[in-house]
TORDO-918308 format. One record per residue (C-alpha): residue number from 1; x, y, z. Coordinates in Angstrom, 3 decimals. Example, Ala and Ser with C-alpha at 12.3 -4.5 7.8 and 13.67 -1.06 7.14 Angstrom:
2
  num        px        py        pz
    1    12.300    -4.500     7.800
    2    13.670    -1.060     7.140
//
This chain:
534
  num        px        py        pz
    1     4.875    -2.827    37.837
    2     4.607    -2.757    34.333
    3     5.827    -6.095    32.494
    4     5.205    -6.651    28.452
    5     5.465   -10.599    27.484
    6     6.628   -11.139    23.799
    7     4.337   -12.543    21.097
    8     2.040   -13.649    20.240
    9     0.459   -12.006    23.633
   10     2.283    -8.842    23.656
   11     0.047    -7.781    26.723
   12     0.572    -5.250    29.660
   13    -0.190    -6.684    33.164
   14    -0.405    -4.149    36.093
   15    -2.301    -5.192    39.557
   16    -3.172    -2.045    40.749
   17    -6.321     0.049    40.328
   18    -7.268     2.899    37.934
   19    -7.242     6.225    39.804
   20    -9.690     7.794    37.893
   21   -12.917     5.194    37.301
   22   -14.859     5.226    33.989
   23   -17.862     7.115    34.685
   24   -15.620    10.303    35.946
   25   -13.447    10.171    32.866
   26   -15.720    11.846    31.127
   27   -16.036    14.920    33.578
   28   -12.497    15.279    33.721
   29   -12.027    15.776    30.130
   30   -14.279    18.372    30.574
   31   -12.758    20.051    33.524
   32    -9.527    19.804    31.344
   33   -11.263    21.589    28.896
   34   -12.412    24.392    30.751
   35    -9.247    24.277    32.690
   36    -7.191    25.140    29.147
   37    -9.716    27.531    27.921
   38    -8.998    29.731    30.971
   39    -5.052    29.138    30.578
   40    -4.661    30.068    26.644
   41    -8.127    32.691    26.730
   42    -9.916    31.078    23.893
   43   -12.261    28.038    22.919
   44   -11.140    24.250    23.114
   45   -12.473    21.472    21.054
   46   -13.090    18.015    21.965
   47   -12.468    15.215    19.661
   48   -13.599    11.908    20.530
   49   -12.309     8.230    19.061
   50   -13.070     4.831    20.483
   51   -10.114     4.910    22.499
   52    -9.491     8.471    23.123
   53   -10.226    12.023    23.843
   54    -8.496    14.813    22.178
   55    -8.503    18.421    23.328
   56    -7.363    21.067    20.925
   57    -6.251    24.444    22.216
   58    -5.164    25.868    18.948
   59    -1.468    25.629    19.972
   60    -1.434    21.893    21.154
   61    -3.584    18.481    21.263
   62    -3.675    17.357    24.659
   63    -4.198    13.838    24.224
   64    -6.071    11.681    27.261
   65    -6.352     7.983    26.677
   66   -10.098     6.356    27.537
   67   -10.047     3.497    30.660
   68   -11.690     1.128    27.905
   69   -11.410    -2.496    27.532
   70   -11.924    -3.337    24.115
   71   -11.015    -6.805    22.562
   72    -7.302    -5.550    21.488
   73    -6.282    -3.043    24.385
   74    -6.990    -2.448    28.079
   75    -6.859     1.143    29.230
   76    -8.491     0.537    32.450
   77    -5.269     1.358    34.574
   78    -3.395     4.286    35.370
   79    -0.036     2.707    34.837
   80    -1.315     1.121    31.649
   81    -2.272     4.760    30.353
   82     1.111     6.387    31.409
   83     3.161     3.573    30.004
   84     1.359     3.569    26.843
   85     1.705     7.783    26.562
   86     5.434     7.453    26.860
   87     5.506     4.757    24.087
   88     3.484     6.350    22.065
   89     5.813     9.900    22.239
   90     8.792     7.669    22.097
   91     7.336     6.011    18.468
   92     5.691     8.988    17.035
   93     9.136    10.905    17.271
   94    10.162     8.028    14.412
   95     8.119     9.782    11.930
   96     6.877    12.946    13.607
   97     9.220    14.568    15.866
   98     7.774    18.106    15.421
   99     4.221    16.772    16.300
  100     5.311    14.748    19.840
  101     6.245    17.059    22.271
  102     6.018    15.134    25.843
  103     3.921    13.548    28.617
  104     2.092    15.584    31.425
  105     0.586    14.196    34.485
  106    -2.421    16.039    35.675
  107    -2.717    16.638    39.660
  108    -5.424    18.085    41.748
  109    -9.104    16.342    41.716
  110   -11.535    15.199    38.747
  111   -13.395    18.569    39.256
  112   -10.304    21.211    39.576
  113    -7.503    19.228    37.757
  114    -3.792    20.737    37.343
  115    -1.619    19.816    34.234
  116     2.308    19.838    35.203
  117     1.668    20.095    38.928
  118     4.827    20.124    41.279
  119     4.609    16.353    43.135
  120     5.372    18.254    46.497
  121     2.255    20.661    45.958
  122    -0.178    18.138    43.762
  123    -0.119    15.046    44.895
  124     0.093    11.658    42.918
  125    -1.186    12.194    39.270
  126    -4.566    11.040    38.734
  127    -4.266    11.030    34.839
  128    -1.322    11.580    31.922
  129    -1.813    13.687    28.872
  130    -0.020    12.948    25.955
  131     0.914    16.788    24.698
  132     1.258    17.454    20.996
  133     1.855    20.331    18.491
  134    -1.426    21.210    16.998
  135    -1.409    21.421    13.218
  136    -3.968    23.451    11.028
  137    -6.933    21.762    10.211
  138    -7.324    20.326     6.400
  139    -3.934    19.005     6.552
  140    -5.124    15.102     7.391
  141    -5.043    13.290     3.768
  142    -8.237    12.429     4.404
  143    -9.649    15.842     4.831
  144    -7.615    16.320     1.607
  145    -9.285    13.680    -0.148
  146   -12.905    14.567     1.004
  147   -12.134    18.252    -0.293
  148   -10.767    17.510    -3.788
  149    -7.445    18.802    -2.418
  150    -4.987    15.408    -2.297
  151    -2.425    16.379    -4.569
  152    -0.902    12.892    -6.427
  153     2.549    14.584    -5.771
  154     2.209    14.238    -1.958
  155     1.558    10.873    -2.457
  156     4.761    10.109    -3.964
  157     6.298    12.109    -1.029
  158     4.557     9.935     1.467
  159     5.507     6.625    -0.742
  160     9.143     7.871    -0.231
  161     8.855     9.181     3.244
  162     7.562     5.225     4.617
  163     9.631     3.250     2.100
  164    12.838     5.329     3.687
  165    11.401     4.927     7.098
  166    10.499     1.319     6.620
  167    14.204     0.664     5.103
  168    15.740     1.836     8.252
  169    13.580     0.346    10.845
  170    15.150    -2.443    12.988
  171    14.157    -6.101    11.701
  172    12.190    -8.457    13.872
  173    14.779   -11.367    14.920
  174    14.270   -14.790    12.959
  175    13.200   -16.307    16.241
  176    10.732   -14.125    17.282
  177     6.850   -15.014    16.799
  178     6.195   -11.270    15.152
  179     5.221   -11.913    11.499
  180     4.525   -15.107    11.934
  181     1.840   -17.205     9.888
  182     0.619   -18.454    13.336
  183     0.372   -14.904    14.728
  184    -0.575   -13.025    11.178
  185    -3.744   -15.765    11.234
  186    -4.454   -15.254    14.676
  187    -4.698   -11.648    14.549
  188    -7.023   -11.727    11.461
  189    -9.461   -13.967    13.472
  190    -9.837   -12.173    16.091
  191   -10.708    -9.210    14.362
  192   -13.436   -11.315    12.330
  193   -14.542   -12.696    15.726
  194   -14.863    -8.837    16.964
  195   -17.052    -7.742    13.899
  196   -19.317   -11.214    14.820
  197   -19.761   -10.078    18.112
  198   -21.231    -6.868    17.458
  199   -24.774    -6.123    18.301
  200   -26.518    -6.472    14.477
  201   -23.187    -7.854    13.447
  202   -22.715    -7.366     9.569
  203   -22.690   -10.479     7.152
  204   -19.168   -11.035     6.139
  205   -20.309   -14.427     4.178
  206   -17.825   -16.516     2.715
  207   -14.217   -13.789     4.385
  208   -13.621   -16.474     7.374
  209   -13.492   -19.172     4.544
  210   -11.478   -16.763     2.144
  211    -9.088   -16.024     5.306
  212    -8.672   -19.115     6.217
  213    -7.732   -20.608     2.840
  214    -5.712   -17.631     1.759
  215    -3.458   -17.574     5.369
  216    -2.843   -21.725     4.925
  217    -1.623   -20.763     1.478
  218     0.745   -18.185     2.280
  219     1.697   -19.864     5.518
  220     5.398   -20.157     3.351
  221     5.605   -16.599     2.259
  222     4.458   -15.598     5.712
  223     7.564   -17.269     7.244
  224    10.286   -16.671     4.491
  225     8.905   -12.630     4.864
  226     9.839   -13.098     8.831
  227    13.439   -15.341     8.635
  228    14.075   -12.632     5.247
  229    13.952    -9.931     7.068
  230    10.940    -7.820     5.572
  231     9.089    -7.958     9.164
  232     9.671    -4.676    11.045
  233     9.101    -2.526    13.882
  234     6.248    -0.313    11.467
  235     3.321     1.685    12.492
  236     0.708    -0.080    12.005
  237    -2.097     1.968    11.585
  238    -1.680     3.762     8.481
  239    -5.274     4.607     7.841
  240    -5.655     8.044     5.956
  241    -6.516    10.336     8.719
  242    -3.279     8.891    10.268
  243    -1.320    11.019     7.364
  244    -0.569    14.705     7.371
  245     0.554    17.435     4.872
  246     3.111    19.219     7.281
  247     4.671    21.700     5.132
  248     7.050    19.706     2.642
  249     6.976    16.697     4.859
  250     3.736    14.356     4.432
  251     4.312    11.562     7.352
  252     2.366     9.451     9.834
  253     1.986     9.972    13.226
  254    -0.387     8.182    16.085
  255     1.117     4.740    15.669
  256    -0.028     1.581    17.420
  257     1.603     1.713    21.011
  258    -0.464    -0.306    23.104
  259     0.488    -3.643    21.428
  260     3.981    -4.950    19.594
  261     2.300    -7.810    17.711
  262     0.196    -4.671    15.783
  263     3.456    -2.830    14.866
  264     6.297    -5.637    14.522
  265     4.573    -6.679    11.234
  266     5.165    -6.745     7.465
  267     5.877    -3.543     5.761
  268     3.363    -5.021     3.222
  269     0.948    -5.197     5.931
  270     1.520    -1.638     6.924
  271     1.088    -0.175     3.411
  272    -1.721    -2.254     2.588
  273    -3.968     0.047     5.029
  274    -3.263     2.975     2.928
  275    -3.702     1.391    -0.427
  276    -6.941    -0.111     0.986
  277    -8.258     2.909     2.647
  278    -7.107     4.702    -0.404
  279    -9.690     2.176    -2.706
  280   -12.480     2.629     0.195
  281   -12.830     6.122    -0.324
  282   -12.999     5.481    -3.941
  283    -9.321     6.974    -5.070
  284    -8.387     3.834    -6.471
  285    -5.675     5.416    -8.636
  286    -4.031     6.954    -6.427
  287    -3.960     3.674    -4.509
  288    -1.864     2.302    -7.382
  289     0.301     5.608    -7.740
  290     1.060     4.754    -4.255
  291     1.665     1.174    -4.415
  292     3.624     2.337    -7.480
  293     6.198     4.820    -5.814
  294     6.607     2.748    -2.595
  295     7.537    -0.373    -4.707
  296     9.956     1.623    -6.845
  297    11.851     2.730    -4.028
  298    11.833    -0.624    -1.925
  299    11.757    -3.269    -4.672
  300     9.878    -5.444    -2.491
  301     7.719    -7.159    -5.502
  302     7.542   -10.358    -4.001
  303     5.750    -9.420    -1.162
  304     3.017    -8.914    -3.345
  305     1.884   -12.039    -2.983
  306     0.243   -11.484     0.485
  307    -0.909    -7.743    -0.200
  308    -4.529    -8.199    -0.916
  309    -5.045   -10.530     2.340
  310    -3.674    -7.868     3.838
  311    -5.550    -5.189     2.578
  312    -8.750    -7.187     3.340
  313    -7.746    -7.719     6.785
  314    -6.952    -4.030     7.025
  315   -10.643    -3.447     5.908
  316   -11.770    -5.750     8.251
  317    -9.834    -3.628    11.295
  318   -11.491    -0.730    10.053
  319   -15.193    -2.699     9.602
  320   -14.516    -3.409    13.586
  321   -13.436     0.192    14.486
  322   -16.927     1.819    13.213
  323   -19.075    -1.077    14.624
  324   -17.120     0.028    18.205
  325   -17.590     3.658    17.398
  326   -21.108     3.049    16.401
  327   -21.512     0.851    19.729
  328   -20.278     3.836    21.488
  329   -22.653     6.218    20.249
  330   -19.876     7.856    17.953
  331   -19.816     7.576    14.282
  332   -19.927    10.826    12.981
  333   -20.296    11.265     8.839
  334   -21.712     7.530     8.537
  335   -24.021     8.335     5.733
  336   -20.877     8.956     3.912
  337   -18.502     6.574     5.234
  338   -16.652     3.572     3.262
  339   -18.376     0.059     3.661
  340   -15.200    -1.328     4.372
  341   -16.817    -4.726     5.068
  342   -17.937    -4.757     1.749
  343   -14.592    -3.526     0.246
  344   -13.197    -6.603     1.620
  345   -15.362    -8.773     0.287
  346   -14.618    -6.897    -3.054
  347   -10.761    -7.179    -2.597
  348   -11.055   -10.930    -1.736
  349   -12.605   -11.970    -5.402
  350   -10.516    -9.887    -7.330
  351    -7.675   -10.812    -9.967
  352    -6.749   -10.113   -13.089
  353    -3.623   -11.126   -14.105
  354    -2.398   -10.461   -17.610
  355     0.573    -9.113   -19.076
  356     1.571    -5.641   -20.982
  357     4.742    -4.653   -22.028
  358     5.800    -1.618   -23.781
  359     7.986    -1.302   -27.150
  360     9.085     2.463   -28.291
  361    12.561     4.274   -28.425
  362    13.893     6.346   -25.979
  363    12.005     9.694   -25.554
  364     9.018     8.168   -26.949
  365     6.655     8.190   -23.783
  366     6.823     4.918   -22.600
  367     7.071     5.468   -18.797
  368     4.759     8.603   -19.224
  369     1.699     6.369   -20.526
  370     2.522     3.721   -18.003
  371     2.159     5.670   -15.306
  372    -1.220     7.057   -16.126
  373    -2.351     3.070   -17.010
  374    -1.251     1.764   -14.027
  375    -3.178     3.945   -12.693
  376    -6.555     3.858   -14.477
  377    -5.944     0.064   -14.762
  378    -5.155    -1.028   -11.064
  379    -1.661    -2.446   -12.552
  380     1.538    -3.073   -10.969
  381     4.976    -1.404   -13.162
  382     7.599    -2.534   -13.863
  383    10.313    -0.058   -15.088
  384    13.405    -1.572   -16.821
  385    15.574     1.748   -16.349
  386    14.725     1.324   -12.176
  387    15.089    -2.144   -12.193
  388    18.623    -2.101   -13.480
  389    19.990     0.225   -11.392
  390    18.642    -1.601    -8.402
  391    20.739    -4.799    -9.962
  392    23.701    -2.566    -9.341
  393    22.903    -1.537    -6.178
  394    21.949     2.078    -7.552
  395    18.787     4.158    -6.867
  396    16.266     5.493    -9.170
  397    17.781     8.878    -9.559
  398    21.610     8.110    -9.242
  399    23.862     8.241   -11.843
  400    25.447     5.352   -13.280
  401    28.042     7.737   -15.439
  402    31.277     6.239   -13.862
  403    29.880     2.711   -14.500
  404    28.023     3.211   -17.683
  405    29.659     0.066   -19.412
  406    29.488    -2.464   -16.620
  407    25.050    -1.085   -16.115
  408    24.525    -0.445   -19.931
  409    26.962    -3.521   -21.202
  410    24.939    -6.438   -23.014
  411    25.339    -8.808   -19.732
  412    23.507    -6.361   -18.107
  413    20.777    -6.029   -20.302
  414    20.597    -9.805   -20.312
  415    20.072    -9.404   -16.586
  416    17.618    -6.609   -16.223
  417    15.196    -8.779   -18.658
  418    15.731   -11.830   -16.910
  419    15.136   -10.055   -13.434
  420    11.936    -8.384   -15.231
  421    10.921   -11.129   -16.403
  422    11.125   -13.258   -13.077
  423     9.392   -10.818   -11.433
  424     6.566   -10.529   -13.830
  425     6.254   -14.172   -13.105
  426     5.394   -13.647    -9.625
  427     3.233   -10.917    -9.335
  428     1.383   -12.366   -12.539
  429     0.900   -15.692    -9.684
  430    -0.598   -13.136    -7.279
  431    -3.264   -11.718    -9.239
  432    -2.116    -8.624   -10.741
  433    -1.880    -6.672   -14.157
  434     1.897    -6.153   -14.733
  435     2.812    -3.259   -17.222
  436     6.569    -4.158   -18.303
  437     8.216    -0.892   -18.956
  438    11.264    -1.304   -21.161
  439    12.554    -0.721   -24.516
  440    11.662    -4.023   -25.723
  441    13.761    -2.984   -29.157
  442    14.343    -6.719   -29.857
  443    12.144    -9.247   -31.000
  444    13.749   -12.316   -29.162
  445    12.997    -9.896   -25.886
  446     9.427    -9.602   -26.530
  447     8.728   -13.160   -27.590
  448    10.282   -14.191   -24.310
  449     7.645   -12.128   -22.300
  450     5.078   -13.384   -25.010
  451     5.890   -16.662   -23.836
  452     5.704   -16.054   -20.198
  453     1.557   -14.896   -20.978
  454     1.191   -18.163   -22.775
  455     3.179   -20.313   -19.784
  456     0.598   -18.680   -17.498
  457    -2.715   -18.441   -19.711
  458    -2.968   -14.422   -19.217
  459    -3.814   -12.130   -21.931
  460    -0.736   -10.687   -23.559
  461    -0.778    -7.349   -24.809
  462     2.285    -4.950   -26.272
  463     1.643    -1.208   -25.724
  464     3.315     0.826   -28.803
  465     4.440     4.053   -28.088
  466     5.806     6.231   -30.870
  467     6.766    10.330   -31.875
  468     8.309    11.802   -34.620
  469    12.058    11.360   -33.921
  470    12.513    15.554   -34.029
  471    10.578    15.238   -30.862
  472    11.943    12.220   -29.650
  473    15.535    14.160   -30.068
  474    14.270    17.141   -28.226
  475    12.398    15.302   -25.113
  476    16.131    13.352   -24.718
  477    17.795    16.430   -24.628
  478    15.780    17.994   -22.144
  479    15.522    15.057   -19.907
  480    18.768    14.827   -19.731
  481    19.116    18.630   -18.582
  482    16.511    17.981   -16.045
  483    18.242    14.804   -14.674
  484    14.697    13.865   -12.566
  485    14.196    10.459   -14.384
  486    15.706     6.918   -14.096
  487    16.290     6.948   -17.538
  488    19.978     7.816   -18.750
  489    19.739     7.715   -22.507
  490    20.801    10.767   -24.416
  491    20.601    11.509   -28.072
  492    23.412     9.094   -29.049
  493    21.673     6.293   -27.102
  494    18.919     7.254   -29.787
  495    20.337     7.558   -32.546
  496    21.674     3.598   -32.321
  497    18.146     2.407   -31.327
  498    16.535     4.525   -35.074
  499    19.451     2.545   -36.516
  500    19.063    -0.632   -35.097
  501    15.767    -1.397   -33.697
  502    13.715    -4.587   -34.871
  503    10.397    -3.157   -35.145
  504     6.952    -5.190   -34.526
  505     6.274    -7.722   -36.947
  506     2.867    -8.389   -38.249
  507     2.017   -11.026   -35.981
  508     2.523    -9.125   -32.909
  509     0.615    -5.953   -34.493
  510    -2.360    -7.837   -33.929
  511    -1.962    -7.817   -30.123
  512    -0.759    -3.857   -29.978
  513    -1.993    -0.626   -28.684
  514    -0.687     1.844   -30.898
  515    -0.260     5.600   -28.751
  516     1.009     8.681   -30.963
  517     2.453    10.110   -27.979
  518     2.970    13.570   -29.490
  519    -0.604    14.407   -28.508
  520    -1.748    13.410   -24.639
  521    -3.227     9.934   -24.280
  522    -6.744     8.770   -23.285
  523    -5.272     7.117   -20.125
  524    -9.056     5.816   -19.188
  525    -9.344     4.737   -22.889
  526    -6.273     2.717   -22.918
  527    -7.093     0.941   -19.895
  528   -10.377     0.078   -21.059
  529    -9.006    -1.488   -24.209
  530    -6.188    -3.318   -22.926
  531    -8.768    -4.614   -19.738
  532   -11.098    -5.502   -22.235
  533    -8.160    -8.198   -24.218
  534    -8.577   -11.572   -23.286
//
């Protein structure tokens, strides 16, 4: 019998033996091999992980799950293995339907197996293959990234794709253990304890301290994330070669099955492995395009707080992984792989708060240039036009046209600085560069932010963006056509703001960025300068 307890052990208990012992596994992946090469008339690959074996025909991956015992799973069993196939089809079908196709048990004997045998002509099963749709090689994001060929658009896609997913996935109950600080600490400390045990363990001096400190500091955040709501049944591995390009769709697929306590977590802990794994294999920006999108669509800024201990125990998991691959006598491209124990070393000293916000009139660039210096500067946006939308319960792209006094009325504006500013506040408190994105058109609006840097001794810098207003005219027209931006103003929006606008005085020249946007910006330049203030 199969029986899973609830967290924080979330373990599978079954009393019978494996069929198929360890040291045969090995041979019957290989029989399997030979088995499909005679069935479809054409070479089979093998593909090897710490936990599994994968067999591709060129029509379908035949998965076959390894009777390991590692520290976080137990694969030694039959029923374990079978149980864990049929979670793991039932789970990838959340993101991947096309890719999860079903579970086959394999009859005969560990020399001459059978896949799909009849029970009245095979016998029990001695093993159970997890059958998948093969897809063409070079469409993992990390084979993207290692051949220049990770397009920032598909990133948004994928940003989308999880927030959506994430938004609709069922909530862990207030009661339950999942997300908890108790459990989020655990789980970080046993991975440390994993990388410690390793034969020539690496150093990781001074990350059980950092851990430690950091998880008793969040312990509130931790538990107002699980009672709020923002804990969820995720994936929880979202490591880059755990993302694929499948046509228009870029997804996730082989999701944690073996235990709930690794996939009933945080969405923030779930996206922090791709913004980590992201900065490990030195794509940094596109990290923060990422975080950028996803937070955009899910307004979940105040779960920023806990993101970088996440993303260093997400490093960590991945630290442990290679030492068990290496352990194995697995680690193919090492030379070239990410020292992910030294990336989270790296992510545990850094932050940089300090404050930007943007002042130009509509059409002028503003959210153009803050994109590309979020970007370049490792910042987190801000974007007025999404922001107040999101007060009305309106997304990004909708159109506010049959509410355009209640979202554009002075009250509102009142609230979409107040909420920007609020927000600035906190993710300031966590460690992060906040670009502003707004209008700023009013001096009492920009001395309020100005007074927020002061309240929290950051650097305070206001980015300037400016065109002739022939352009300006012309890029408001032609947004508006296009109707692909948050942004709603159209040319008589502009035409009040040339009228009316309180431009910079002198004393706040001396803390601007100035950006002729008519000709295209040194992004890296601008970050440099505005990282260099302070």
């Amino acid at each position: 019998m199969i029986e899973e307890s609830g967290p924080p052990a979330s373990r599978i208990v079954v009393p019978t033996s494996p069929a198929v012992p360890p040291d045969a596994s090995t041979l019957l992946v290989e029989a399997l091999r030979s088995r499909l090469e005679s069935i479809c008339g054409r070479p089979v690959q093998r593909i090897e992980t710490h936990i599994s074996w994968i067999l591709l025909d060129g029509e379908h991956a035949w998965k076959i799950k390894k009777p390991v015992q590692l520290g976080f799973l137990d694969f030694r069993r039959i029923e374990v293995r079978r149980h864990c196939c049929e979670e793991e089809l039932r789970l990838n079908r959340r993101l991947a339907p096309s890719i999860y196709l079903d579970v086959v048990p394999v009859r005969g004997s560990i020399a001459s197996p059978r896949l799909g045998a009849d029970d009245d002509d095979g016998g029990d099963p001695i093993e159970y293959v997890l059958r998948m749709k093969q897809f063409p090689a070079g469409s993992l994001l990390s084979e993207r990234l290692a051949a220049g060929r990770l397009e920032p658009e598909a990133i948004d896609r994928l940003a989308a794709r999880l927030a959506a997913f994430q938004a609709a996935a069922p909530a862990a109950a207030a009661d339950s253990d999942f997300g908890s600080a108790a459990l989020v600490r655990a789980t970080t400390l046993d991975v440390l304890a994993g990388i410690e045990s390793q034969p020539q363990a690496p150093r990781a001096d001074g990350l059980r301290a950092w851990c430690e400190t950091s998880a008793a500091a969040l312990t509130p955040c931790f538990e107002a994330r699980r009672v709020g709501g923002r804990v969820r049944e995720g994936h929880g591995d979202l490591h880059l070669s755990n993302l694929v390009v499948l046509e228009d769709d870029v997804t996730a697929f082989d999701c944690i099955e073996f235990d709930p306590g690794l996939r009933w977590i945080d969405v923030q802990c779930d996206i922090a492995f791709i913004t980590m794994d992201l900065k490990a294999h030195g794509r940094r920006d596109l990290a923060y395009r990422f975080l950028d999108r996803w937070l955009e669509a899910s307004g979940d800024h105040a779960g920023l707080a806990m993101l970088r201990y996440y993303e260093v125990h997400r490093a960590l998991v991945r630290a442990l992984v290679a030492g068990i691959r290496e352990a194995q006598g697995d680690s193919p491209g090492a030379t070239g792989a990410p020292d992910y124990l030294g990336l989270a070393q790296t992510l545990a000293k850094e932050a940089d708060p300090r404050l930007l916000i943007t002042h130009g009139l509509s059409g002028s660039g503003k959210s153009f240039v803050s994109a590309g210096l979020l970007e370049q500067a490792g910042a987190i946006r801000l974007r007025s036009d999404v922001e107040r939308k999101r007060l009305f319960g309106l997304g990004a792209l909708e159109s506010s046209s049959s509410r355009t006094g209640e979202v554009y009325g002075p009250e509102a504006t009142r609230r979409t600085y107040t909420s920007l500013r609020e927000t600035a506040h906190a993710v300031l408190r966590a460690g992060y560069p906040v670009i502003v994105d707004a209008a700023f058109l009013r001096a009492q609006e920009r001395d309020d932010f100005r007074a927020l840097a002061q309240e929290l001794r950051v650097p305070f810098t206001i980015l300037h963006c400016r065109a002739d207003p022939g352009l300006l005219r012309r890029r408001v027209r032609e947004r508006s056509l296009r109707r692909d931006d948050a942004s709603e103003a159209d040319t008589a929006v502009l035409e009040g703001q040339l009228a009316s606008h309180e431009a910079l005085r002198e004393s706040e020249r001396t803390l601007t960025i100035e950006v002729d946007t008519a000709n295209p910006p040194d992004m890296a330049a601008i970050a440099r300068r505005w990282l260099a203030e302070g």
